[in-house]
C-alpha positions as CSV (number, residue, x, y, z in Angstrom):
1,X,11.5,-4.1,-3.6
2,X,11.8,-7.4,-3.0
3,X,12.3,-10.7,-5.7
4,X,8.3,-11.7,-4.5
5,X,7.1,-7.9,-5.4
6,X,9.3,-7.8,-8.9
7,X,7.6,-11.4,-9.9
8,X,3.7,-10.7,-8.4
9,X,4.1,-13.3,-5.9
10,X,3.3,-13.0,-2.8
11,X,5.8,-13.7,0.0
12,X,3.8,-17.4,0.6
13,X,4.9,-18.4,-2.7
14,X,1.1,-17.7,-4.6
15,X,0.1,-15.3,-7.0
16,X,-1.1,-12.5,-5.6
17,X,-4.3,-11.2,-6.3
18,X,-5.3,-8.3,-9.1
19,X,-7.0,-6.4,-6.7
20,X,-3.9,-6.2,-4.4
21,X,-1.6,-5.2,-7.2
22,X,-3.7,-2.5,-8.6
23,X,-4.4,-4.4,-12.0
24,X,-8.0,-2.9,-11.8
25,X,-9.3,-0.8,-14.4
26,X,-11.2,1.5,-12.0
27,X,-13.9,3.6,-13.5
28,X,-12.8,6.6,-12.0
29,X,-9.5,7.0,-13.7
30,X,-11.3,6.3,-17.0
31,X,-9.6,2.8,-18.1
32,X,-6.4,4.3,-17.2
33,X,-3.7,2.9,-14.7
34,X,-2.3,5.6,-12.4
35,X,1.0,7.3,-13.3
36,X,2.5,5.7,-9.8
37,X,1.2,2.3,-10.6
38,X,3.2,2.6,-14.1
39,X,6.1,3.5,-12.0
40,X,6.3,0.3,-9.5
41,X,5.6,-2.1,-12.1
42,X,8.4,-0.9,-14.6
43,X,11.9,-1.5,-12.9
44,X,14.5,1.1,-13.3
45,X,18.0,-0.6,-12.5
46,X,20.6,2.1,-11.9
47,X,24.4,1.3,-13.2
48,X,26.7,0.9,-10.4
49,X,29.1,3.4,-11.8
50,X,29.1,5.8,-14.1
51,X,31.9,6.3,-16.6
52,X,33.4,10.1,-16.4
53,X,35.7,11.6,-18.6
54,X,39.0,11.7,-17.5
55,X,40.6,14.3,-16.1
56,X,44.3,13.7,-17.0
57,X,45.7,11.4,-20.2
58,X,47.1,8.3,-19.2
59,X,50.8,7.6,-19.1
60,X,52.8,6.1,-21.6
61,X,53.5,2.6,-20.9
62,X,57.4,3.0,-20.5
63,X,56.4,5.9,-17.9
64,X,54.0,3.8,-16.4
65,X,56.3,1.0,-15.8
66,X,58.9,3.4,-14.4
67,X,56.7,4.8,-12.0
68,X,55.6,1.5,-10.9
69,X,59.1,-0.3,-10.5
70,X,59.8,3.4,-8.2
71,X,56.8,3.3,-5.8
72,X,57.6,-0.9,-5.5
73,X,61.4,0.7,-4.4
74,X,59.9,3.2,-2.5
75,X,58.1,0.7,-0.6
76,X,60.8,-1.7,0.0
77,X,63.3,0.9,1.2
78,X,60.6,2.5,4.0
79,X,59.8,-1.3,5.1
80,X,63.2,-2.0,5.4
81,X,64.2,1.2,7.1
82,X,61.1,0.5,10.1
83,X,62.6,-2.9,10.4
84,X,66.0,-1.3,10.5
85,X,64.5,1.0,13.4
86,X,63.2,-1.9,15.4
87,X,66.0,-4.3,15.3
88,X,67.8,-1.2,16.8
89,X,65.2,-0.7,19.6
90,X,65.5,-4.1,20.6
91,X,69.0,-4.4,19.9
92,X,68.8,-7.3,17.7
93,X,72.4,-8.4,15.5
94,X,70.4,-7.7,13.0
95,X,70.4,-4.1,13.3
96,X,73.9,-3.2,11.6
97,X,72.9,-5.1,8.5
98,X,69.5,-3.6,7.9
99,X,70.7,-0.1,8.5
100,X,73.3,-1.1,5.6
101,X,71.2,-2.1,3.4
102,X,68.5,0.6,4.6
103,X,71.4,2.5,3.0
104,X,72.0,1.3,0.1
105,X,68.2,0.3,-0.8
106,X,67.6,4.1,-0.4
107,X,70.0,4.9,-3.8
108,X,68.3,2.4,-5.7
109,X,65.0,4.0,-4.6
110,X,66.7,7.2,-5.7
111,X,67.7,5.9,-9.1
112,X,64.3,4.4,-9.9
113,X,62.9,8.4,-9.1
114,X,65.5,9.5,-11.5
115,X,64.4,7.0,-13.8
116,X,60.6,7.9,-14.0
117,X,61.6,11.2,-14.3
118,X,64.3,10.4,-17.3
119,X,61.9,8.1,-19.0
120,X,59.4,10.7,-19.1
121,X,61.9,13.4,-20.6
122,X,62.9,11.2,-23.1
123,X,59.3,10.0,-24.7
124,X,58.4,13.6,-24.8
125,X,61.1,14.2,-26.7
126,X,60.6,11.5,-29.0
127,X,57.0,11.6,-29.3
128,X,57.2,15.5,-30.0
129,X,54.9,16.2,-27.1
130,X,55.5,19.8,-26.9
131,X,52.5,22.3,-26.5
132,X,54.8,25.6,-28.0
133,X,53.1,26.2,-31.3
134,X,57.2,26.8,-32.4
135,X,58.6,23.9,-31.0
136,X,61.6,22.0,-32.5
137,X,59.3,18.9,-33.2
138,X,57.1,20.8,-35.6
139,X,59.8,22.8,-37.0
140,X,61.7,19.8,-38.3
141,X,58.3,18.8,-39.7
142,X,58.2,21.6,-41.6
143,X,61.6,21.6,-42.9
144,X,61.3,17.8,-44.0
145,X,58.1,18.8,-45.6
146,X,59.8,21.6,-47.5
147,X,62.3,19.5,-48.5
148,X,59.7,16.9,-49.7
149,X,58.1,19.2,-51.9
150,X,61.3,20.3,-53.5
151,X,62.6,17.0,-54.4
152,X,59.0,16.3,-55.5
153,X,58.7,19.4,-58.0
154,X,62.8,18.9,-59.2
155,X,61.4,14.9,-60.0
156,X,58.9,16.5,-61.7
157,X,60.8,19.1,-63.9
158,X,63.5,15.7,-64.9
159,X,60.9,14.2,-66.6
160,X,59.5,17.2,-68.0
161,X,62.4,17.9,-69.9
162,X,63.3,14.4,-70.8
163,X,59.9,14.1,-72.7
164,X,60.6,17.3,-74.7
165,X,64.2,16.4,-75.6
166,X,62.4,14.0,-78.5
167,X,59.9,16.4,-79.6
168,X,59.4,18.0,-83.1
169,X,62.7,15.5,-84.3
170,X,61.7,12.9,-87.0
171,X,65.0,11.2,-86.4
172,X,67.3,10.5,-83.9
173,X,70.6,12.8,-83.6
């Protein structure tokens, strides 16, 4: 459907006439447009995506950041080791020192692994991100919340017998 149908133009610019956009009121349909004709002359624009659900939560951001600084490595290390490879093919001086650092470009890409993988270990375990129902995170919950409510109800029983110290005396001791 073209920008001359959507505005009832036709494609010289006039208005076209009623008869050819099926604006007559015919009396065999009984004063009533045709379902079709409803159709055409309302537009449907579709989205052009639709939003799903995910299927996985996102990352933390310290994660994220690992992961990203470790596929940036990753990259630079396999670049560096096909330049490596071609300066050796074509036996270029430049050879010996890519392969070195081809070397050493692979244990930083190796540390940066380690890193996602430490990072993610270590927000777990801060976070208390444990799926166990008797994990240590909600243990420890429990205990502070025991605790809590001890020291809550001792509180309690201090001033309860502080404000019946004084009571039934008409003087002071």
């Amino acid at each position: 459907m073209g920008t001359a149908e959507r505005s009832g133009t036709t494609g010289s610019g006039g208005a076209a006439p009623k008869a050819a956009r099926g604006d007559v009121q015919g009396a065999d349909h009984g004063g009533r447009r045709r379902a079709d004709e409803e159709f055409h002359e309302a537009p449907y624009y579709r989205p052009l995506w639709l939003e799903e659900p995910a299927r996985r939560r996102r990352l933390p951001d310290p994660v994220r950041t690992a992961a990203v600084r470790a596929v940036l490595l990753i990259a630079v290390t396999l670049i560096q080791a096909v330049v490596a490879f071609l300066c050796t093919m074509a036996g270029s001086w430049l050879a010996f020192p890519m392969v070195l650092s081809s070397v050493a470009s692979t244990v930083v890409a190796t540390w940066g692994v380690l890193d996602v993988w430490v990072t993610r270990q270590v927000w777990y375990q801060r976070h208390g991100v444990v799926s166990a129902p008797s994990s240590t995170a909600r243990e420890l919950r429990r205990e502070r919340r025991t605790a809590r409510r001890q020291a809550r109800a001792a509180e309690r029983t201090r001033r309860h017998i502080r404000r019946q110290r004084g009571a039934g005396q008409l003087s002071h001791p």
